[in-house]
C-alpha positions as CSV (number, residue, x, y, z in Angstrom):
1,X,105.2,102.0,115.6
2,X,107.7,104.7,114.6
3,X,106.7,106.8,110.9
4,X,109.7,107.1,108.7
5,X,109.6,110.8,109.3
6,X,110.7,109.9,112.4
7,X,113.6,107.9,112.2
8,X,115.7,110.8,110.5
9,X,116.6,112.0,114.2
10,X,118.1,109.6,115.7
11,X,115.7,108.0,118.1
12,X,115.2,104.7,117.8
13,X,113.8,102.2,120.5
14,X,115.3,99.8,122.7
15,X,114.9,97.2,124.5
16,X,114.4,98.9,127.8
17,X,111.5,101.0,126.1
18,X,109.4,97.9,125.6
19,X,106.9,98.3,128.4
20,X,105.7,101.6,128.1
21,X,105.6,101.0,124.4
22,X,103.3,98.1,125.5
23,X,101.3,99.5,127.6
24,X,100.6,102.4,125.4
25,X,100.0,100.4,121.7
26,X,98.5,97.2,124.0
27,X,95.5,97.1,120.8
28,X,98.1,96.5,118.5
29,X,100.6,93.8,120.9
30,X,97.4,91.7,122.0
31,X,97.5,88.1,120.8
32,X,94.0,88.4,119.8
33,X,94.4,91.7,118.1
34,X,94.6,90.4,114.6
35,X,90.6,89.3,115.5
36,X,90.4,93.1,114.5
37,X,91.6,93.0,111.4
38,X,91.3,89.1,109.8
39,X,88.1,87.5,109.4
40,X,88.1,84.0,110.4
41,X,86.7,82.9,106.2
42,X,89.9,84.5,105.1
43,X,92.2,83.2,107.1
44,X,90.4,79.6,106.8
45,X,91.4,79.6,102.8
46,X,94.2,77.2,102.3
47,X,95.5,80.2,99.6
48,X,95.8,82.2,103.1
49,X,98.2,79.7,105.0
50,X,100.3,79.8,101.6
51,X,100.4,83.5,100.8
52,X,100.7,86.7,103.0
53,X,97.1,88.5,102.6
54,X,96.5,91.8,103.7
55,X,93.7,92.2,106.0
56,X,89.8,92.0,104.9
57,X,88.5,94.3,107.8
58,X,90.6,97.2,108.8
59,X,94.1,98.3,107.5
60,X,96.9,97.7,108.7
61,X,98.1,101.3,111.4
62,X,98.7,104.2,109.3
63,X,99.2,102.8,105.9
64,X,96.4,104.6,104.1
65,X,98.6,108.1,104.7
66,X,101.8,108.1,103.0
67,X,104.6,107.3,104.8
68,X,106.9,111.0,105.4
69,X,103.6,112.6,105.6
70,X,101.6,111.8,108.6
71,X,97.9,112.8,108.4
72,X,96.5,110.5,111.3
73,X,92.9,111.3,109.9
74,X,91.2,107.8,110.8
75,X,91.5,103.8,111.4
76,X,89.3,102.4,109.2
77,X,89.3,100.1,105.9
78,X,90.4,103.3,104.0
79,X,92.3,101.5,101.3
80,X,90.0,98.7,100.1
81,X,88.1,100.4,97.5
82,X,90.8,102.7,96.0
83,X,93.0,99.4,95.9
84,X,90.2,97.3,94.2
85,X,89.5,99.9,91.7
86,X,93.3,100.3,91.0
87,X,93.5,96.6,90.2
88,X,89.7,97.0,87.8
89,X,91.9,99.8,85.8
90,X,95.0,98.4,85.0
91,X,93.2,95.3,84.1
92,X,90.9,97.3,81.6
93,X,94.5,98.9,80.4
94,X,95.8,96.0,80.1
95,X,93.0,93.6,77.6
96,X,91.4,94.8,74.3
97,X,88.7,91.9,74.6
98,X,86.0,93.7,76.8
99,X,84.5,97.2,77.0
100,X,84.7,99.4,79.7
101,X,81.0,99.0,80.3
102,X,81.8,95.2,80.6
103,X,84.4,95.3,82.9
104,X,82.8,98.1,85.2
105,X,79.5,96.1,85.1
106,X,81.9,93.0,86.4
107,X,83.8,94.7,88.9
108,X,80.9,96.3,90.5
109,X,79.2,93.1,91.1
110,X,81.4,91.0,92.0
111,X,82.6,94.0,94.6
112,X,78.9,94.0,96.0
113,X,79.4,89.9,96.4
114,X,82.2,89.9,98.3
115,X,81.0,92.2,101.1
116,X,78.1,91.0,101.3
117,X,79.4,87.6,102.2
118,X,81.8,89.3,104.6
119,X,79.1,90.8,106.1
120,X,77.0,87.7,106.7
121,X,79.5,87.4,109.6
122,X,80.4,90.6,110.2
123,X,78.1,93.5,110.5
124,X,80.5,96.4,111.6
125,X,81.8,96.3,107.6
126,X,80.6,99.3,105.5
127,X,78.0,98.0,102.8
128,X,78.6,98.4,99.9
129,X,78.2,101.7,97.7
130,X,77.8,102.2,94.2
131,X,78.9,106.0,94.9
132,X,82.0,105.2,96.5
133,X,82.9,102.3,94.2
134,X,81.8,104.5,91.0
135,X,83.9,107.0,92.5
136,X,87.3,105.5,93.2
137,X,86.8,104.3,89.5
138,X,86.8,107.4,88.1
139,X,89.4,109.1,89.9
140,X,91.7,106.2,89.1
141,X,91.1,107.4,85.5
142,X,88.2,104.1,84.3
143,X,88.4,103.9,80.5
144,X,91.6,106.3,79.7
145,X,94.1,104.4,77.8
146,X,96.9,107.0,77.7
147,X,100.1,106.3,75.9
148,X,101.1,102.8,76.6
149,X,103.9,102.8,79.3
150,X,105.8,99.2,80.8
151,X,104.0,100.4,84.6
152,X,100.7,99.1,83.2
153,X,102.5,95.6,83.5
154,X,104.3,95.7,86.9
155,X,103.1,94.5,90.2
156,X,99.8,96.3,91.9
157,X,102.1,97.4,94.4
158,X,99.3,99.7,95.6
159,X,100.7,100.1,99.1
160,X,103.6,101.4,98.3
161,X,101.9,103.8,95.5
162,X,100.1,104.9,99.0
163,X,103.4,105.2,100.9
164,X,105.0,107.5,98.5
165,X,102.1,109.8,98.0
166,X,100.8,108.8,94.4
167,X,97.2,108.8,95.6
168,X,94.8,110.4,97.8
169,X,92.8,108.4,100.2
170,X,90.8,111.4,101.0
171,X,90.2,112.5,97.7
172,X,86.8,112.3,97.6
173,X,86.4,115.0,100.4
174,X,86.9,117.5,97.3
175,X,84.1,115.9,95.4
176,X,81.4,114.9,98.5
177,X,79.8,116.0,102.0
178,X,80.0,113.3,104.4
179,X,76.3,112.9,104.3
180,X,76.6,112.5,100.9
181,X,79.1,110.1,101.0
182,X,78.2,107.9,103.6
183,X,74.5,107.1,102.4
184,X,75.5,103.7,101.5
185,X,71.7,102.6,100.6
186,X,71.0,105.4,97.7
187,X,72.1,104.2,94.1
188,X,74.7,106.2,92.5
189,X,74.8,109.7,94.0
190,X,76.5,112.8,91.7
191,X,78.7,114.5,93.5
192,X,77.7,117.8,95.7
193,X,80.8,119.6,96.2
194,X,83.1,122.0,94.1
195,X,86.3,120.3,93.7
196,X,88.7,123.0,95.1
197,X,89.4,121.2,98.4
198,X,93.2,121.3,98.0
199,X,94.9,117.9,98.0
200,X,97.3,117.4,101.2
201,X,99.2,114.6,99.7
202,X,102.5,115.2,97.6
203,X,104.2,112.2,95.4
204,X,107.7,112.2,96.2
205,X,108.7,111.1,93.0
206,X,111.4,108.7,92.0
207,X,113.8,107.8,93.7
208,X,112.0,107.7,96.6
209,X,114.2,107.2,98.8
210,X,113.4,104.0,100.4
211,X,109.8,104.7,100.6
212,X,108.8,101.7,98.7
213,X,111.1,99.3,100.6
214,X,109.8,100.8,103.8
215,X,106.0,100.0,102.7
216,X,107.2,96.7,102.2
217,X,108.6,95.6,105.0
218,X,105.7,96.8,107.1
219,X,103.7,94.1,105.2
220,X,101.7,96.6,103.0
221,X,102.1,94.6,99.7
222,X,100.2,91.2,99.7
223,X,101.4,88.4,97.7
224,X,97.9,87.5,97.4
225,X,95.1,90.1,96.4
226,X,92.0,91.0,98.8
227,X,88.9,88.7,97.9
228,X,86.9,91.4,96.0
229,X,90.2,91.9,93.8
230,X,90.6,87.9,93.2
231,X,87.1,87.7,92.6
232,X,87.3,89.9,90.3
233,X,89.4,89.1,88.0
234,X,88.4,85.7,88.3
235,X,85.3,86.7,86.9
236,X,87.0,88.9,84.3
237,X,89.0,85.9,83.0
238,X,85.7,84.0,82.8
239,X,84.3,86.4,80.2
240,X,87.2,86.5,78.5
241,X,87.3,83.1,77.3
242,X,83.5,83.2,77.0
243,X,82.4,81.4,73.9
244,X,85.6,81.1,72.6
245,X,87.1,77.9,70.7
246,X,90.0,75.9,71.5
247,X,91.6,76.7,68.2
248,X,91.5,80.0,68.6
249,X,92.8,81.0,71.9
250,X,95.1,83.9,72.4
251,X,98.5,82.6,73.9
252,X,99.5,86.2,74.5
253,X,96.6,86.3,77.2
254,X,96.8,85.0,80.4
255,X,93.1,84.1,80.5
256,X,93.5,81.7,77.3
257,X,96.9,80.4,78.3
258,X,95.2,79.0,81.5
259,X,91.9,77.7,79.5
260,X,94.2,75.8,77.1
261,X,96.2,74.1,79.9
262,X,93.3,73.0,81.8
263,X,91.4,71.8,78.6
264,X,95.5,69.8,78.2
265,X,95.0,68.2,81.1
266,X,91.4,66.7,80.0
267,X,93.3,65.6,76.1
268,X,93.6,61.8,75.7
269,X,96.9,62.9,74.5
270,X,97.6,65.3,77.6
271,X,101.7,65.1,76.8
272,X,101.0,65.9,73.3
273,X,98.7,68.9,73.9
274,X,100.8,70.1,77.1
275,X,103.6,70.4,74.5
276,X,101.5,71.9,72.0
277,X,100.8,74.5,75.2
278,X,104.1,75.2,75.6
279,X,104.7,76.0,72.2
280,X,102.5,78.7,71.8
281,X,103.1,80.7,75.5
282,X,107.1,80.8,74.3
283,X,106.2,81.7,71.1
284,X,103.7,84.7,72.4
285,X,106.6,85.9,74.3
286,X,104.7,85.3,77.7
287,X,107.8,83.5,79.4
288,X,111.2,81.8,78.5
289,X,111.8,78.4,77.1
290,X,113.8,77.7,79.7
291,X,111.1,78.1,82.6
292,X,107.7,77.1,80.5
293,X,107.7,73.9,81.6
294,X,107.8,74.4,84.9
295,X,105.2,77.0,84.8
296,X,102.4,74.9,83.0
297,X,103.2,71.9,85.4
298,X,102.5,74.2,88.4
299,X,99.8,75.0,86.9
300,X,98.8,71.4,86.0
301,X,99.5,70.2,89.9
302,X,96.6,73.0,90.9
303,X,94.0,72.4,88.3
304,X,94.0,68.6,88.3
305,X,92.1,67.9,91.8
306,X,89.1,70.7,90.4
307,X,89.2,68.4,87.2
308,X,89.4,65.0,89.2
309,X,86.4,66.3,91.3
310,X,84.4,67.4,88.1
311,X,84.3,63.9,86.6
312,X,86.8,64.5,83.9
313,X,85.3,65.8,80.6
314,X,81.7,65.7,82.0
315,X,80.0,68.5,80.3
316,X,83.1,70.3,79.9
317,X,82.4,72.8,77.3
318,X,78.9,73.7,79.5
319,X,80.6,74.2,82.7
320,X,84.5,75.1,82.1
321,X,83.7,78.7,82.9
322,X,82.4,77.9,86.1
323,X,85.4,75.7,86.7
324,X,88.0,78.3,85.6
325,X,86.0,80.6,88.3
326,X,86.1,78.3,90.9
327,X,89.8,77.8,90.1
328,X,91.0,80.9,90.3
329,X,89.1,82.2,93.0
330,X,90.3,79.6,95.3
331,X,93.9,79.9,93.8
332,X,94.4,83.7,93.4
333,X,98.4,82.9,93.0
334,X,97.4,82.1,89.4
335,X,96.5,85.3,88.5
336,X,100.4,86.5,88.7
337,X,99.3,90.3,89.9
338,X,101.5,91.0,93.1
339,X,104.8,90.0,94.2
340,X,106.3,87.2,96.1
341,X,108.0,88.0,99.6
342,X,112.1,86.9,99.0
343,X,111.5,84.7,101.9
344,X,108.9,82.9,99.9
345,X,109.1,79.1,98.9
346,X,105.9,79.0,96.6
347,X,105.9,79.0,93.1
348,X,105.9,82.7,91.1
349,X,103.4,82.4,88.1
350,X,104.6,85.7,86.4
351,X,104.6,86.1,83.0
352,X,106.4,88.8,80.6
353,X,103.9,91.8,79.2
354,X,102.2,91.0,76.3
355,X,104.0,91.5,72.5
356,X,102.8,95.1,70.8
357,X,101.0,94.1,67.6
């Protein structure tokens, strides 16, 4: 595994080198090596045979340090919280349904689900913290709107915001002593430190370079989020279409769009309503005339086997939420935040940033 730092001078592998560079990175070259960073649940999910996932229990080698400045300061899961609570924010930035309190609440929960479960099976993954959750919240600035900027719509692309420098992995080192840090089974701890630890990361800035396309190509952008992000904002979506009537869903709003084609897809009249569907997403400016009919039939051809195996309209309006959960969880493609490989074959469920009122 050579750093980009280090393929400015010239010295490159080849084929003759392969043996030593076995024998000396054997942890990473063993067939059974990616038992060390896949759990057998994730990579058991249909959505996982379909999508490249980044790993649920370690990260990938060095990609929680940017990429032209090596740090080496661990091997660890060092990315899955700051990534989960880069996802809550730009999801907050990007609705004006729910509160900051609501979404925090959400995310936190949901957060605490997910490793649990993962933990059921696998006892060497850090429980959860409220500290450290909390934490990586607030440093990814929870509940600042700012001045509206096109970014807030773009891919995660956390990885290669990593690569480049953009954020700190070791940023809470200003704010905490490891004690402090690591007592996992306290609530919410303040922090016990002065904030003047300098910061050893630097964002190259734009262009970078390559940097981004680098982070890519080592496989540090999923085309699928981790199952605490899916999770959550498949719960997110739920209570944002809480309560709300059919007549008067949002098309500009992801959450609604999906709601009104799987209630479509229950309609007597499913062409009719499908049409009606269609209407509204072009005329929110969500997506192209051209391609919306493609897009709601994708979507059709995932939701109909949930709605075949829920009896139809059987106490639809009592459990659609639960439905919409269960569908999105289990089909995180739907949710449209990360980007397809260009190798890919599946089906991209983007959608165009939502109209300024």
């Amino acid at each position: 595994m050579y750093r980009f730092s280090d393929q400015g001078e010239g010295e490159f592998a080849t084929a003759d080198d392969f043996d030593g560079f076995y024998a000396e990175h054997y942890e990473l070259l063993d067939e059974n090596a990616w038992r060390k960073y896949y759990s057998s649940a994730l990579l058991a999910q249909p959505i996982s045979a379909r999508f490249y996932r980044l790993p649920d229990l370690q990260d990938l080698p060095d990609s929680s340090d940017p990429l032209a400045q090596p740090r080496h300061k661990g091997n660890d899961h060092l990315t899955k919280l700051p990534r989960w609570a880069h996802n809550v924010v730009r999801t907050h930035r990007r609705q004006s349904f729910l509160s900051v309190e609501t979404i925090t609440r959400i995310a936190l929960t949901t957060l605490e689900q997910t490793i649990a479960r993962l933990r059921e099976d696998y006892t060497g993954v850090q429980p959860y913290s409220e500290t450290q959750a909390r934490f990586w919240l607030k440093y990814m600035n929870i509940g600042c709107f700012g001045k509206s900027s096109k970014e807030e719509w773009n891919y995660n692309e956390f990885g290669i915001s990593v690569a480049q420098g953009r954020f700190d992995i070791w940023a809470w080192e200003a704010h905490y002593s490891q004690e402090r840090w690591e007592a996992v089974d306290s609530p919410y701890l303040e922090p016990d430190l002065d904030e003047t630890r300098e910061s050893e990361v630097s964002w190259c800035g734009w262009p970078d370079g390559g940097v981004g396309e680098q982070a890519r190509s080592r496989g540090w952008e999923p085309e699928v989020g981790s199952e605490e992000e899916v999770a959550f904002l498949a719960a997110f979506m739920v209570k944002e279409t809480e309560g709300i009537d059919m007549n008067d869903l949002d098309y500009g709003v992801r959450s609604h769009i999906l709601l009104g084609v799987m209630c479509a897809a229950l309609d007597v009249d499913e062409g009719q309503r499908v049409e009606e569907v269609k209407r509204q997403l072009v005329a929110a400016g969500k997506i192209d005339d051209s391609r919306a009919a493609q897009w709601i039939r994708e979507v059709l051809m995932v939701m109909k086997p949930y709605l075949r195996m829920n009896d139809g309209q059987s106490n639809f309006e009592k459990n659609r939420g639960e439905l919409l959960r269960q569908i999105l969880v289990e089909n995180g493609q739907l949710l449209g935040g990360w980007k397809l490989s260009d190798s890919s074959k599946e089906f991209s469920f983007d959608l165009q940033p939502r109209k300024k009122s």
